[in-house]
N, C-alpha and C positions, 0 to 999 in steps of 0.2 A: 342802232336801237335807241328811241328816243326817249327822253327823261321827264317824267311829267309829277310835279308837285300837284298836290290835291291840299287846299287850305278850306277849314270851312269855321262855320262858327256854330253851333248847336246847343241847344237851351233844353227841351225834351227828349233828345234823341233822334229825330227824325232827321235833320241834316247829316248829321253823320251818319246813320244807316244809305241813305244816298251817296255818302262819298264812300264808304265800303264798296258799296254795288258797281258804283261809275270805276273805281280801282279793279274791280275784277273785268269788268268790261275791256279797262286798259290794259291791266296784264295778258287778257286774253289775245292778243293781235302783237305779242314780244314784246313790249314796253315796256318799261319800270315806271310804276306809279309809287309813290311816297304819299302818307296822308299824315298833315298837322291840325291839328287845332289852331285858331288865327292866334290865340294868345301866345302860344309856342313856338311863334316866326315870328323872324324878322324880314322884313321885305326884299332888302338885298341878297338872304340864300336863292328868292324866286331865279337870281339871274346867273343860276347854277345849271338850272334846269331848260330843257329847249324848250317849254310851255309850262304854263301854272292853270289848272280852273280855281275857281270859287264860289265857295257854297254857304252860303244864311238862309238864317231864317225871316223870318221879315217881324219886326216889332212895330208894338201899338196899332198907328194907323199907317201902315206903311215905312215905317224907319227901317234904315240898317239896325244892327245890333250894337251896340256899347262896346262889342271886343273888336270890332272892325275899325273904331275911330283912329288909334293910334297907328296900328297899321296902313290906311292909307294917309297918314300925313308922311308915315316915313317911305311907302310908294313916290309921293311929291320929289321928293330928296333925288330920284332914279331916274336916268334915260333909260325907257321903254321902246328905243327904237327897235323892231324886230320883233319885239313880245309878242306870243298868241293866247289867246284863252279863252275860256268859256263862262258860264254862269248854272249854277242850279240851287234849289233851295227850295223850302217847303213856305205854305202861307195858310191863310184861313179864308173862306170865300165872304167870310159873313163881314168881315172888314170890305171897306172904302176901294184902297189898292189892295188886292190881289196879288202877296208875294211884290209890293212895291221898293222891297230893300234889295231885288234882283234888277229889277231898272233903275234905282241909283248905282247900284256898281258900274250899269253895262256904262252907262252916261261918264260913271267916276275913269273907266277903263277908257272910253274911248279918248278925254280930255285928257290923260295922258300918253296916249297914243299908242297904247295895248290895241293889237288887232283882236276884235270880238271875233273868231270863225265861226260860229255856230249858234243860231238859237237857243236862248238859255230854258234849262227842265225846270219846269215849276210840278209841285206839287201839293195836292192837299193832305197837313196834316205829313202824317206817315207813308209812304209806299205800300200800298197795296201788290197784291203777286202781280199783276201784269204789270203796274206804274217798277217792279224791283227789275221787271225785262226792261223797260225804258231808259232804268237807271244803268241798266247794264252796254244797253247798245247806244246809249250818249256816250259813255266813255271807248267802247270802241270807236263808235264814228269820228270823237275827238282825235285820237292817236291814228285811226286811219287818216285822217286830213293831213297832219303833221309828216306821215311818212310820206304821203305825196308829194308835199309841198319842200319835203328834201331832198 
């Protein structure tokens, strides 16, 4: 049964109702999903868990958030050989990037050599009912990947 940390950062609530939803997706298929807020990890528990996703929001004109800074300098500090993961978060269309603090992750992940598996979930705003199925069958499809891949 694989172990899957869910870390997200949430400012209105919208990222974290996504990482509820991606958690029920993954318990649905036997997994153990866990969901922190980024501010209440530290980056080394990630390498407790056979995968981690991660979830923001995107700020201003595409930034990450302010509670993600620390957190990836202390990622810096980790061999990531073997890590898998994901990306999802919510954005605003009317901004420049579109949910652009989910392409600095996948970029921050890949330069330390976090395997990205999967297409990150963007969304507008909050999830809407069919974007909460989306949420739900990323986080299966995520923990299915994982099971095959062991």
């Amino acid at each position: 049964m694989n172990k899957i940390m869910i870390i997200y950062a949430s400012l209105t609530g919208n990222t974290e109702e996504m990482a509820e939803l991606i958690a029920e997706g993954v318990r649905s298929t036997g997994a153990v999903a866990e969901l922190k807020a980024v501010e209440d990890c530290n980056a080394v528990d990630l390498r407790k868990y056979d995968a981690f996703l991660l979830g923001a929001y995107t700020w201003g004109d595409g930034e990450l958030p302010d509670e993600f800074h620390d957190f990836l300098e202390e990622m810096e500090e980790i061999d990531w050989k073997g890590a898998r993961t994901a990306l999802f978060g919510s954005g605003d269309t009317s901004y420049r990037l579109y949910c652009g603090a989910l392409d600095e992750l996948e970029l921050r992940m890949k330069k330390l050599g976090v395997e990205v598996v999967q297409e990150s979930l963007k969304v507008e705003y909050g999830p809407n009912q069919e974007e909460q199925e989306l949420c739900r069958e990323f986080g299966r499809s995520f923990a299915d990947h994982l099971h095959v891949q062991s």
